[in-house]
N, C-alpha and C positions, 0 to 999 in steps of 0.2 A: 799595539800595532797601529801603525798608521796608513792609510790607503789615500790614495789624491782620484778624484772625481774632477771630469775636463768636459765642459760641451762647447760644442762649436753651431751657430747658426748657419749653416753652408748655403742655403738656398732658401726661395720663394714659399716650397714644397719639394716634396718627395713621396715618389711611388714605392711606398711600402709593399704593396701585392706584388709587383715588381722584383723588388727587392730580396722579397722574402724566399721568390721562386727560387733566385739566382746564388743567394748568400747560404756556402757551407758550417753551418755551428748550430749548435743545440736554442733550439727556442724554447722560453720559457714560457713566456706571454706574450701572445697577441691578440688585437683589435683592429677594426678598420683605421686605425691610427696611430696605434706606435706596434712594437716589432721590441719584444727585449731576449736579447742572447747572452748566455752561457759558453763563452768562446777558450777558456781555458780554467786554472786555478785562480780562483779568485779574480777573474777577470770576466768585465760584459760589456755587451755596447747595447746601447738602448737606442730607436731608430723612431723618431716621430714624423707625420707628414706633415708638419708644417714647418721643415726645414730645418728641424734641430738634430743632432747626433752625439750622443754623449759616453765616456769613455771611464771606467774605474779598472785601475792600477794597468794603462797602457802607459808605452815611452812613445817619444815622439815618433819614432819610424813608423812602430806599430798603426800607431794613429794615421800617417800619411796612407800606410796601405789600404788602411778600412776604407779611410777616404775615397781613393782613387777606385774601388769598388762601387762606389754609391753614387758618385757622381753622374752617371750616365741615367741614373733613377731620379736626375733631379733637375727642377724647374729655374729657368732663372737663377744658374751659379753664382754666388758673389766672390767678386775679388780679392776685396778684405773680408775676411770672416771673422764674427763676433765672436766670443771668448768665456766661458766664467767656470773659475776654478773653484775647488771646496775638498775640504780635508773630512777625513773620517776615524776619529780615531776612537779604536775596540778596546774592548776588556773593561772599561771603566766602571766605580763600582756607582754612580748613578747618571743619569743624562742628561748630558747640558749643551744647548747651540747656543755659541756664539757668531762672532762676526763673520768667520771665514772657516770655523770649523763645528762639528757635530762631535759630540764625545757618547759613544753609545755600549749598557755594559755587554749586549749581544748583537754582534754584526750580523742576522741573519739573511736570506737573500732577501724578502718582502722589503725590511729595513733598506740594506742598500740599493734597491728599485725604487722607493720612495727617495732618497735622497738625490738620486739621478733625475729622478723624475723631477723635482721641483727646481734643480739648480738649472736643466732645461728648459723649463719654462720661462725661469728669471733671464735667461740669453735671449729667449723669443721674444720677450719682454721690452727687452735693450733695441732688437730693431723695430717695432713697433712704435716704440716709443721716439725713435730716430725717424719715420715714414711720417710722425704725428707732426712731430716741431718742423719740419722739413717744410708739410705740404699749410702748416699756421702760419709759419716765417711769410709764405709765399701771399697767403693770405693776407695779409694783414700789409705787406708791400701794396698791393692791389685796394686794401681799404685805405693807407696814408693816402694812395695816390689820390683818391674819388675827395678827403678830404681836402688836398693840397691845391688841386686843379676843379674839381665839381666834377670830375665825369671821370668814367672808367677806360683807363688805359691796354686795353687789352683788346684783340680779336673774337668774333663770334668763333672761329675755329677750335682758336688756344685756349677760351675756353671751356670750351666742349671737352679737350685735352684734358685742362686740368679737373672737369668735374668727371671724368671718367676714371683720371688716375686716382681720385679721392674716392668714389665708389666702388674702386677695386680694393686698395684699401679697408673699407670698410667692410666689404664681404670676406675678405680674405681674415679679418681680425674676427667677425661674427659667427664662420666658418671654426675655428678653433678653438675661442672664447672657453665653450663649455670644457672642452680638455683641461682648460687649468682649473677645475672643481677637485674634491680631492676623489681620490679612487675610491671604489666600493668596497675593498677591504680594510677601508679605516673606518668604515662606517660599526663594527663589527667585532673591534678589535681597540682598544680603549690604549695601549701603549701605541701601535703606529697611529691613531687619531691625534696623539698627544703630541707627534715627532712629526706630524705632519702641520699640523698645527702652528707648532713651533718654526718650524722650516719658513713659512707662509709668513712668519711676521718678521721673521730674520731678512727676508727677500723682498718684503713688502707689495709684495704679490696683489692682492687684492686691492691694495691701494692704487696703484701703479696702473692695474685695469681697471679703475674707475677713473685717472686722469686721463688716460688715450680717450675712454670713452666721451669723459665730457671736454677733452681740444676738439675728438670729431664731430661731436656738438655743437660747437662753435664754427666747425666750419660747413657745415651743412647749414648752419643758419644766412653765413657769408653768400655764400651759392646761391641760397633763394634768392637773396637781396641782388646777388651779380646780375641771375640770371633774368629776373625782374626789369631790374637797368637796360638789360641786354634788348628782352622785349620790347621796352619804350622805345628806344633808340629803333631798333628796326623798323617799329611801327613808323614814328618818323618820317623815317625814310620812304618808305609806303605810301604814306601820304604826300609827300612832296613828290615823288614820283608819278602820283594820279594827277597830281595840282599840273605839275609840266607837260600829261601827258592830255592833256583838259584844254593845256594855255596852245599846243602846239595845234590840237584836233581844231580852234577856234580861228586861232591865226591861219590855217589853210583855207578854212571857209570862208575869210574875210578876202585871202588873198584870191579865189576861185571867182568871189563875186566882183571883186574890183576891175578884175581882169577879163569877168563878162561882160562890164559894161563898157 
């Protein structure tokens, strides 16, 4: 048998405690961070706060409904929503992931939470990784420039802006980080350790949050250096400003005493 596993990154975040009050269906498991239900036969949505919502054996309508449920529980909706499919197919007589599917010989619930669980992660992943190269692109515009011309093209305002949007960023990635560890019940259990495992290198999971890590490395290194620039130049300023306001105080007393004699 085959089952299709669908997540959607919809949002920033999402208020699970919220959500959880509000949402009719059997829970199975919860934490201050995800929310997994039992919402009919063979079917569950798994609900994380940081903006993932993932769906086994819904049709689309289905999924539009949950949707339109959750939305109201969420931060910063996005317009386009990120996406990642993954098949799950049961009965098999031993277990193998491949690219786009898990072949498993016991579908049990743990098992199908674990597979939900990771293929949501790898969507959380996808924008992340999207916020990363976004705010390097942006970076790195800003460093051609300092090359091309010797000085930084940019406002003390903008970028205040931008190192603010990079610190949200950052907290917002350092805030979840731990979530993609694997769960406590693999620790425990030597088949999900192995399927979880496997899931993790299929998805490149670990890998993937070592490079957001080390782009935000790179750009927090950017920032000091802006912000540095930034400093001088005001200074600068500062001082040319005392020089004028030295050259104006001197020129009044000259013209005071000219004028007294």
């Amino acid at each position: 048998m085959t089952q299709k596993v669908i997540s959607y990154q919809i949002a920033d975040a999402i208020d699970v405690k919220g959500f959880c009050a509000e949402f009719k269906a059997e829970l199975y498991y919860s934490d201050p961070a995800e929310l997994f239900f039992k919402t009919g036969t063979d079917q569950y949505v798994y609900v994380f706060k940081y903006g993932a919502v993932c769906f086994l054996n819904y049709e689309d309508i289905e999924i539009g409904e949950v949707l339109k449920q959750i939305i109201p529980f969420c931060k910063n909706v996005f317009s386009n929503k990120l996406t990642d499919e993954f098949l799950v197919e049961t009965g098999t007589k031993e277990l193998r992931v491949g690219f786009n599917k898990i072949e498993v010989p016991s579908a049990t619930i743990d098992v199908m939470r674990l597979v939900m669980l990771n293929v949501s992660q790898s969507v959380a992943l996808d924008y992340y990784e999207e916020q990363t190269t976004s705010l390097l692109a942006e970076t790195n515009n800003y460093t051609q420039q300092l090359e091309n011309k010797g000085r930084l093209g940019i406002s003390g305002s903008k970028l205040k802006k931008y190192i603010g949007r990079t610190l949200l960023l950052r907290n917002r990635i350092a805030e979840n980080i731990y979530v993609f560890d694997s769960p406590p019940e693999t620790w425990e259990n030597e088949s999900l350790n192995k399927i979880d495992a496997d899931l993790k290198r299929t998805f490149d999971l670990q890998v993937r949050v070592r490079v957001i890590q080390e782009g935000l490395a790179i750009i927090r290194d950017n920032l000091e250096l802006f912000r540095g620039l930034l400093q001088y130049r005001n200074g600068n300023i500062l001082e040319w400003i005392v020089i004028i306001l030295i050259l104006v105080e001197v020129l009044d007393l000259f013209i005071q005493k000219l004028f007294h004699h």
